[in-house]
C-alpha atoms as one frame of an Amber mdcrd trajectory, in Angstrom:
protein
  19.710  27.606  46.532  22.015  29.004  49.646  25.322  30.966  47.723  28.598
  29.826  49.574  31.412  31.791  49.524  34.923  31.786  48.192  37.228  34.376
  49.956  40.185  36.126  47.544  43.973  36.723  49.101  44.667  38.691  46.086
  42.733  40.959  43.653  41.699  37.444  41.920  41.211  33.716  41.931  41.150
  31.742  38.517  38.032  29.280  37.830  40.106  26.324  38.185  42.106  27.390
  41.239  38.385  28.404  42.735  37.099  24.825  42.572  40.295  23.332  44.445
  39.607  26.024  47.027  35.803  25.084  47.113  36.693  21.454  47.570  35.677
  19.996  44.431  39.068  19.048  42.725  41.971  17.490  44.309  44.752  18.973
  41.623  44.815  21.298  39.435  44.391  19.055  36.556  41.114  17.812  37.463
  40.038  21.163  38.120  40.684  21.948  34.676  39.596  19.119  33.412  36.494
  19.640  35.314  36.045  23.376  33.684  36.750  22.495  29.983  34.066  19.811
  30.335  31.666  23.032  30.136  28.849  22.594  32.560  29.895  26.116  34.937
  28.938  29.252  34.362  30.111  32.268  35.362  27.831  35.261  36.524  25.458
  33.241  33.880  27.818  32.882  31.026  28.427  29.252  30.124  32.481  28.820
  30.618  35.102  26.443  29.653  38.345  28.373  30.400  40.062  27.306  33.568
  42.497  30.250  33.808  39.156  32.730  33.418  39.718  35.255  36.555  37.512
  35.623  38.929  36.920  38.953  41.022  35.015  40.236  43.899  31.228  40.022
  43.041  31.171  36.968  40.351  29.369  33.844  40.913  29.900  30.348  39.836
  27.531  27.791  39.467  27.267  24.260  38.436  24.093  22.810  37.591  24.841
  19.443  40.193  27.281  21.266  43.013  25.461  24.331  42.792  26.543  28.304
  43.440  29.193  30.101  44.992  30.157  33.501  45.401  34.030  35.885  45.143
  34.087  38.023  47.855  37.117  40.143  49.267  39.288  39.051  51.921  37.960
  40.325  55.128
């Protein structure tokens, strides 16, 4: 499975903010809703916390929409 990336403008991104930026959530509300429904994991940690930061280096994955990867700004 091919990891797709998720640049940061900041020291960190927050689990819900990262699935509006990778396109899966139109608001922030269904991004959370879509976190606290528990199927994403986090460097393979099962997590339901939309504010949960995310930092260079840490992968999300979803069993359905697959991986991603943090990685610095350029």
């Amino acid at each position: 499975m091919n990891d797709r990336s998720i640049r940061l403008q900041g020291d960190y991104i927050t689990l819900a903010q990262a699935l509006k930026v990778a396109g899966l959530a139109d608001t922030g509300g269904m991004a959370k809703m879509l976190v606290r429904e528990g199927q994403w994991q986090v460097n393979g940690v099962a997590e339901n916390r939309p504010g949960r930061k995310l930092r260079p280096g840490d992968r999300l994955a979803h069993p359905q929409w697959g991986q991603w990867i943090i990685q610095a700004e350029a």
